[in-house]
N, C-alpha and C positions, 0 to 999 in steps of 0.2 A: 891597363897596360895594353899596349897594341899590338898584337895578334900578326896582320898583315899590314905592314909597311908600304907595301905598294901602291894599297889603296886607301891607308888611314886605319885600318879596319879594327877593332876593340874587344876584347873577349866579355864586355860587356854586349857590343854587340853581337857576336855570335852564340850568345848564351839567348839573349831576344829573338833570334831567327831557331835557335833550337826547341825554344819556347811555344811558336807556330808552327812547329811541326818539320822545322831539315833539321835531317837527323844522322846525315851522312855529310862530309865534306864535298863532297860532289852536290849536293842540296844546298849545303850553305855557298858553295862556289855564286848558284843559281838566284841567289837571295842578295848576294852581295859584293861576287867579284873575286873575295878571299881565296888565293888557292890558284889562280888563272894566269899568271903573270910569272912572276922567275920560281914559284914552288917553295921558297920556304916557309913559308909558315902552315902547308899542307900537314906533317904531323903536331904539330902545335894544336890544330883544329881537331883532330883525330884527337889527342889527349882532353882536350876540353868536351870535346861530345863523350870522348869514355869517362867519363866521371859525372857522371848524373844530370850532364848539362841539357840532355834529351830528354822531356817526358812522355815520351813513345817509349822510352827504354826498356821498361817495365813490361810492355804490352808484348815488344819483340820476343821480350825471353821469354814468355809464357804462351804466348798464342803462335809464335812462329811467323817469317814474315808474310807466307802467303793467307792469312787472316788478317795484317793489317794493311788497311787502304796505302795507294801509295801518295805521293806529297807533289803535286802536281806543280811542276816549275815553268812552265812553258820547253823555250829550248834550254838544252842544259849546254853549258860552257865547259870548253874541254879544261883537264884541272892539270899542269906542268907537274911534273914527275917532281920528287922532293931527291935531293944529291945525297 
């Protein structure tokens, strides 16, 4: 099912980029574009990273973020507000 429309983008593929480590829609913005454009599918991404779709997620809640590394994206893309 597609996630973001505007760019094609698949919750299969966002689940692969959560997989490599974005772990935040602002990371998968970074990774793919999803999220950069008219903003809806920004909480769609958010829903799919809060369901298990991060395997960092685990690491967060127990170590905190300042003990895990962060997810080096180059520039990050600003991400359209969701309406």
């Amino acid at each position: 099912m597609y996630v973001c429309s505007c760019f094609g983008i698949t919750e299969k593929q966002v689940r692969e980029h959560a997989d490599t480590g974005a772990c935040t829609p602002r990371q998968i913005a970074g990774a793919c574009k999803a999220g950069t454009d008219c903003g809806s599918c920004v909480r769609r991404i958010q829903a799919l990273l809060g369901r298990g779709a991060c395997p960092r997620r685990e690491s967060l809640d127990t170590l905190g973020p300042a003990d895990v590394p962060a997810v080096a994206t180059g520039s990050e893309p600003q991400i359209a507000e969701a309406a």
